[in-house]
C-alpha positions as CSV (number, residue, x, y, z in Angstrom):
1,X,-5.1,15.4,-3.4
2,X,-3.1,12.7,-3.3
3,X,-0.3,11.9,-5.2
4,X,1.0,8.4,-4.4
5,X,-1.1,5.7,-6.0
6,X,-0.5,3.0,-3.5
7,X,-1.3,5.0,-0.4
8,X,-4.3,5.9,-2.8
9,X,-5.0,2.2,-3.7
10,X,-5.0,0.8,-0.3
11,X,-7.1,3.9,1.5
12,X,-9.6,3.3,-1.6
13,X,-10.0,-0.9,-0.6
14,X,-10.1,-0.3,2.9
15,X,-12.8,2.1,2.5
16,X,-14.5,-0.2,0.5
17,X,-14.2,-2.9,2.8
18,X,-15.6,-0.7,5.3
19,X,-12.8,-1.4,7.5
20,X,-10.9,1.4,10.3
21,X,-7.3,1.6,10.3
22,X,-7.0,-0.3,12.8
23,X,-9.4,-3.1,11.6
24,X,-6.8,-3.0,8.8
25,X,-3.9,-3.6,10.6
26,X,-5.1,-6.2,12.5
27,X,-6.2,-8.7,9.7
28,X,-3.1,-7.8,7.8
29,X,-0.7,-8.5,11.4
30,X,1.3,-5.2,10.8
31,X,0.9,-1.9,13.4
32,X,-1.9,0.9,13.2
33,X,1.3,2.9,12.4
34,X,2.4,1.4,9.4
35,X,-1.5,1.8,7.8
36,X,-0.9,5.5,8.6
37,X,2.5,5.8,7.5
38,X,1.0,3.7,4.2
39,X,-2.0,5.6,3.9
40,X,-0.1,8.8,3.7
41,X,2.3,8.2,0.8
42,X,5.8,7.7,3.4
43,X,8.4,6.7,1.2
44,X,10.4,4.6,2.7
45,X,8.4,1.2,4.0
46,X,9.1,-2.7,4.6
47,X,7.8,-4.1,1.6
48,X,7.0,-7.6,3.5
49,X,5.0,-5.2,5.3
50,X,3.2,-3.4,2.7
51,X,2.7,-6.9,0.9
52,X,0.8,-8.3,3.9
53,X,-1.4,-5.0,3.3
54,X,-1.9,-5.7,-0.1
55,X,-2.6,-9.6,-0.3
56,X,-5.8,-8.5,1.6
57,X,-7.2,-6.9,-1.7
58,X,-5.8,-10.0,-3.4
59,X,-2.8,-8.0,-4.5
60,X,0.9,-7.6,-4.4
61,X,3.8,-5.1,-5.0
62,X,5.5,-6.5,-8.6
63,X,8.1,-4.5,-11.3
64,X,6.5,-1.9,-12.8
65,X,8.3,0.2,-16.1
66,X,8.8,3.6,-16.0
67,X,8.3,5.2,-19.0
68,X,10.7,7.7,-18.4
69,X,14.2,6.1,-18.0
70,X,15.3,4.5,-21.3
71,X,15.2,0.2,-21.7
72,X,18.6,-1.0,-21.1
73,X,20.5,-2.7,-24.2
């Protein structure tokens, strides 16, 4: 099961696109390890990088609340 919902997200499109892993990394100009390292949930990652991923799916990483920490006043 997977836990992360971008790796999930971007495995999901790709799939649906029909395209490898490598396919992916091609069109999106970043290396066959970084889909891997995506796909699997790694932490730490270059946004510009993950970005180039993600405008593929007409997407992009953006502020998201968390609805556990409090608002700040």
């Amino acid at each position: 099961m997977m836990l992360d919902p971008l790796a999930a997200f971007v495995k999901q499109r790709r799939r649906l696109l029909r395209l490898s892993q490598p396919d992916l990394a091609a069109k999106a100009g970043v290396g066959l390890r970084f889909v891997r390292e995506l796909e699997q949930g790694k932490s730490t990652l270059r946004l510009d990088k993950v970005n180039a991923v993600l405008h593929l799916f007409g997407h992009e990483v953006g502020p998201v609340p968390v609805l556990s920490s409090p608002e700040p006043e």
